[in-house]
VEXGUTI-516771 format. One record per residue (C-alpha): x, y, z; residue in three letters; chain; residue number from 1. Coordinates in Angstrom, 1 decimal. Layout:
! VEXGUTI-516771
{X=X&Y=Y&Z=Z&res=ala&chain=A&n=NUM}
...
END
This chain:
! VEXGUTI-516771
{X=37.6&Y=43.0&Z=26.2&res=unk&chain=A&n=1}
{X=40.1&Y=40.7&Z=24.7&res=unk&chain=A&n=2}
{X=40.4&Y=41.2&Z=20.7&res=unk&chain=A&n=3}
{X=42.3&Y=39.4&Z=17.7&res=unk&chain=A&n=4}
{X=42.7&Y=40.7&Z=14.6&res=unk&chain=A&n=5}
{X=43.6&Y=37.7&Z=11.6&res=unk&chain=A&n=6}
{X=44.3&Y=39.0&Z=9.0&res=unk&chain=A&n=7}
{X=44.6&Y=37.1&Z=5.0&res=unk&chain=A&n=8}
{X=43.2&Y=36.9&Z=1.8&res=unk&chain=A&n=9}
{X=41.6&Y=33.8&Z=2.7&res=unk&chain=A&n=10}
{X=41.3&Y=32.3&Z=-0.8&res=unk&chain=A&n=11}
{X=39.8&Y=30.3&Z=0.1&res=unk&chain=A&n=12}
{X=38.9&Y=30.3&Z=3.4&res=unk&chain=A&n=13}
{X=40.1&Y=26.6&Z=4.6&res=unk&chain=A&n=14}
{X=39.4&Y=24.2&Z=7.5&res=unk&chain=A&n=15}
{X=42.7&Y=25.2&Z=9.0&res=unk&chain=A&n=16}
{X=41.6&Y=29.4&Z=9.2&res=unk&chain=A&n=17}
{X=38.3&Y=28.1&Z=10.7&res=unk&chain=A&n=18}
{X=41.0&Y=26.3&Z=13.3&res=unk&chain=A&n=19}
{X=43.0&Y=28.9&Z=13.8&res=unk&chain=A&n=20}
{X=39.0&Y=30.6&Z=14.6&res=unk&chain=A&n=21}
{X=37.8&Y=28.4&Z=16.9&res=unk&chain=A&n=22}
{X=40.9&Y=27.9&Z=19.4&res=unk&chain=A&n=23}
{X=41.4&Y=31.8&Z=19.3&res=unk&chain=A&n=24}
{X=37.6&Y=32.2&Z=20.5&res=unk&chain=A&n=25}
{X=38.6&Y=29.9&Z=23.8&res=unk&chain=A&n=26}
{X=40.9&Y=32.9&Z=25.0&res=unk&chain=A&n=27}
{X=39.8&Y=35.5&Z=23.2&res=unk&chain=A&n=28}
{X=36.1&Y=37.7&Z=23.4&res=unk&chain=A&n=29}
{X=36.3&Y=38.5&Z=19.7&res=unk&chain=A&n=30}
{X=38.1&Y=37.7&Z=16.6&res=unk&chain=A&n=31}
{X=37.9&Y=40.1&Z=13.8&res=unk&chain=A&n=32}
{X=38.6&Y=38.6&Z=10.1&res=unk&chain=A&n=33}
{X=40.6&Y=40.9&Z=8.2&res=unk&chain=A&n=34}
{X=40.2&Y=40.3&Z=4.3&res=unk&chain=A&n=35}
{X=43.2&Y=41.6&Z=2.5&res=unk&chain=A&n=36}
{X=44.2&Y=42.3&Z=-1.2&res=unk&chain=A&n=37}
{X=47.5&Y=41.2&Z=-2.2&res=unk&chain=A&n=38}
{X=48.1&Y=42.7&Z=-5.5&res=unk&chain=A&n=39}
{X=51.4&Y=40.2&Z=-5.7&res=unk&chain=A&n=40}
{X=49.0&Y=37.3&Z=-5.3&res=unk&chain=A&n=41}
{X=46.6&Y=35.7&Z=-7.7&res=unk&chain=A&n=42}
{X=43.6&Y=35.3&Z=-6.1&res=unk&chain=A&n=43}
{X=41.1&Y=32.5&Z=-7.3&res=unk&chain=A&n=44}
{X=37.5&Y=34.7&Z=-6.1&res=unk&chain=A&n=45}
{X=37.3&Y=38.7&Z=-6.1&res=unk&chain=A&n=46}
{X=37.0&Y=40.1&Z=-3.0&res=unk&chain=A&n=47}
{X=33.5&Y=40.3&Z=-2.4&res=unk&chain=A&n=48}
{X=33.2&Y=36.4&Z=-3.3&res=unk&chain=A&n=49}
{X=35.6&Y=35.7&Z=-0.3&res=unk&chain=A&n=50}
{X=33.9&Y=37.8&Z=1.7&res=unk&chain=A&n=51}
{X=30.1&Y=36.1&Z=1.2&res=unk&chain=A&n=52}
{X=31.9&Y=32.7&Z=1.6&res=unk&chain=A&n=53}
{X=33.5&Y=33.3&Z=5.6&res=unk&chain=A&n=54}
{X=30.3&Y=34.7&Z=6.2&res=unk&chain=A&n=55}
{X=28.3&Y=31.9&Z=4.8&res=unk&chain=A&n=56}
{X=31.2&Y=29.4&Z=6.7&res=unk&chain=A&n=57}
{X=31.1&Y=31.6&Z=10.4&res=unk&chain=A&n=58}
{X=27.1&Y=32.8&Z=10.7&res=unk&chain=A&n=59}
{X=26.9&Y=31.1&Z=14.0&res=unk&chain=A&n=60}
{X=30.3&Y=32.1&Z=14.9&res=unk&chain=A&n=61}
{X=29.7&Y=35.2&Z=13.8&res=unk&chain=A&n=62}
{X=26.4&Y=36.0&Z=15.9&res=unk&chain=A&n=63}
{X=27.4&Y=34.1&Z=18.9&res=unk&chain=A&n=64}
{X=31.0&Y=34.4&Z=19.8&res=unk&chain=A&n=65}
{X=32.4&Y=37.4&Z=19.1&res=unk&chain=A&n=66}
{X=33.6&Y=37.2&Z=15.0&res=unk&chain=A&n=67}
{X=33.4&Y=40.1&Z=13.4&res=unk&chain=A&n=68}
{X=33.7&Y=40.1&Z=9.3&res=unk&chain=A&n=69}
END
């Protein structure tokens, strides 16, 4: 099995980390999304906030192709 970690703070999650997403699930049998705290970086959503929104951006992704939150 083929695996990719990305890792970020994803704040927010853009339409360029959902890119980066969907080309790594043509060569790869799972992605796992790492979300990081930066304590040098002021985040705009807690952690838990950022968390609920990939999972509310990936659920099909996330069920289907191999995406792990």
């Amino acid at each position: 099995m083929r695996r990719a970690i990305f890792p970020g703070t994803f704040d927010p999650f853009t339409i360029g980390h959902s890119s980066v997403v969907t080309r790594a699930l043509t060569f790869m049998d799972e992605v796992i999304i790492g979300i990081g705290i930066n304590e040098n970086k002021n985040t705009y959503f807690p952690i838990e906030k950022r968390v609920e929104n990939n999972t509310e951006i990936l659920p099909e992704r996330a069920t289907n192709q191999g995406l792990l939150l």
